[in-house]
C-alpha positions as CSV (number, residue, x, y, z in Angstrom):
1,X,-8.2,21.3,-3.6
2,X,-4.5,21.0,-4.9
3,X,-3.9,24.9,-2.4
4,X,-5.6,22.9,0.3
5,X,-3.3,19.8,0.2
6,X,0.0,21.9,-0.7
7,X,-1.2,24.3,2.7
8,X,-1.7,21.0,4.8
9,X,1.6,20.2,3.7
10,X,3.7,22.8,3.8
11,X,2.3,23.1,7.6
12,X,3.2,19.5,8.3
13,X,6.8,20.0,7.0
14,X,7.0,23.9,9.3
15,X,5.7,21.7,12.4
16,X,8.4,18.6,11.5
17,X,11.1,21.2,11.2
18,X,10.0,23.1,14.2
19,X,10.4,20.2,16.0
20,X,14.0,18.6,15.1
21,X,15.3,22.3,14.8
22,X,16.1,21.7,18.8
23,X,19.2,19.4,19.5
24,X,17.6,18.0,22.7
25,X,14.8,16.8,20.4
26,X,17.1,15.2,17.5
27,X,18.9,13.5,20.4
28,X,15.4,12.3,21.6
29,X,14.7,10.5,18.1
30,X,18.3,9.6,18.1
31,X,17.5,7.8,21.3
32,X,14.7,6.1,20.3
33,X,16.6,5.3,16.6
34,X,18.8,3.0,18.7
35,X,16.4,1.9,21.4
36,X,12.7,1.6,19.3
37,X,10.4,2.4,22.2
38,X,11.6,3.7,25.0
39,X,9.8,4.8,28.6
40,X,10.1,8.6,29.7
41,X,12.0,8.5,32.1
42,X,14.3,6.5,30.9
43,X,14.4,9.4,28.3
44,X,14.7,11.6,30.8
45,X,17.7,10.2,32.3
46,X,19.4,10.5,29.2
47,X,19.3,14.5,29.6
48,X,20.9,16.8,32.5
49,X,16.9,18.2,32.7
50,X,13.6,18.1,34.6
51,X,11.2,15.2,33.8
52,X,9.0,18.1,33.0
53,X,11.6,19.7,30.9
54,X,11.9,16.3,28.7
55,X,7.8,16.0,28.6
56,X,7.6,19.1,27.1
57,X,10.1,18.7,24.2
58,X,8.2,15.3,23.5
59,X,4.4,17.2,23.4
60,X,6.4,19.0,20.8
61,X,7.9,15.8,19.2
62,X,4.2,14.4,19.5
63,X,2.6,17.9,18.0
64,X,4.8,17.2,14.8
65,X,3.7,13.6,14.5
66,X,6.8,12.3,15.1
67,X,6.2,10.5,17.8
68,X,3.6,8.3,19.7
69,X,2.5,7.8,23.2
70,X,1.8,4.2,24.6
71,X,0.7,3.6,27.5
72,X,0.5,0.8,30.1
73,X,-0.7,1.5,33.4
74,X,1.3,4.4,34.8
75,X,4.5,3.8,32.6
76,X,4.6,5.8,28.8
77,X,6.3,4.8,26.2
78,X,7.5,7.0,23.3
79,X,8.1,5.2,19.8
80,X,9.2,7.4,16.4
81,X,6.4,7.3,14.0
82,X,9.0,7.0,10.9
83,X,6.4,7.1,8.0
84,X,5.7,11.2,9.5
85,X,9.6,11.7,8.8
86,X,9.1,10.8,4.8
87,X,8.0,14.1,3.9
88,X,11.0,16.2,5.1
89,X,12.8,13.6,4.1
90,X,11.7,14.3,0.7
91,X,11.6,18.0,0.6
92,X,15.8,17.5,1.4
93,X,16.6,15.0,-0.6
94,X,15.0,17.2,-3.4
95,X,17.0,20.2,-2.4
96,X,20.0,18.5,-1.8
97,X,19.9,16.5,-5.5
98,X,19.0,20.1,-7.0
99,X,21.8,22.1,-5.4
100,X,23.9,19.2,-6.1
101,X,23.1,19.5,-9.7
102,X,23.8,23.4,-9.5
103,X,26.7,23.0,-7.6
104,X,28.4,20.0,-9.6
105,X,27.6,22.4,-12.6
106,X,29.4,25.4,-11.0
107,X,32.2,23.1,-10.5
108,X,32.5,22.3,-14.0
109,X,32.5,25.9,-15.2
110,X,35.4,26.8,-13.4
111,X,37.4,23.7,-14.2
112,X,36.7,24.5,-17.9
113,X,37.1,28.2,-17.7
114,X,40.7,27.2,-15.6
115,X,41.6,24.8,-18.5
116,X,41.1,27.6,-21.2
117,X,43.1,30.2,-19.4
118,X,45.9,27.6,-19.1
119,X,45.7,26.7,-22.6
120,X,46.2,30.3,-23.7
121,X,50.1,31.0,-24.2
122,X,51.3,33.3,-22.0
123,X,52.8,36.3,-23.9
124,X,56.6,36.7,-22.9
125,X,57.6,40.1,-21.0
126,X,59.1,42.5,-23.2
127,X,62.9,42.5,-22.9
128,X,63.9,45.7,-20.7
129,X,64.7,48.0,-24.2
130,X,65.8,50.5,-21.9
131,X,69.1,51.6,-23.2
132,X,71.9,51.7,-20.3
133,X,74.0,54.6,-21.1
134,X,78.1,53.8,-22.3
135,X,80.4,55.3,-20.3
């Protein structure tokens, strides 16, 4: 049961991704961020593309679960579904704390490793001991 849910999952995150891996798409739920429900073509209008163009990116948005459809008569209107954004938001926000970690740790090597090579005396250069000749 645990495979099934990880599965369902890790197929809701690929879809998620899939979808804000477009700009046009991100712009769309930037859109929306600002405006909270908006209709489409007033989404549309935003873009320099087709109504049809626009539709389609949102069937992808609304695939992911990232969006939803209301509709009234002939006008739609597309709202974000944020709750559907908390699971990649998670799977970041884990990577980012754990590279973080890894990275802050790296950081911290190197300063230490700099500070004990700068510590370390320098041996002096060897006076030249070649001899120059009399004359």
């Amino acid at each position: 049961m645990v495979e099934r849910r990880s599965l369902i999952d890790d197929e809701a995150l690929s879809r998620a991704f899939h979808a804000l891996s477009d700009p046009s798409r991100r712009h769309i739920i930037e859109l929306l961020r600002e405006a909270g429900e908006m209709k489409v073509g007033d989404i549309a209008a935003a873009f320099s593309m087709s109504l049809n163009g626009v539709s389609k990116h949102l069937k992808v948005l609304e695939a992911a679960g990232m969006v939803e459809r209301r509709i009234e008569g002939r006008q739609h209107f597309i709202r974000v579904d944020w709750p559907s954004l908390q699971a990649p938001y998670e799977w970041l926000h884990f990577y980012h704390h754990y590279w973080s970690r890894r990275l802050d740790a790296l950081v911290d090597y190197v300063e230490s490793a700099h500070r004990a090579s700068s510590s370390i005396p320098q041996a002096n250069n060897p006076p030249n001991n070649k001899h120059k000749k009399e004359k």
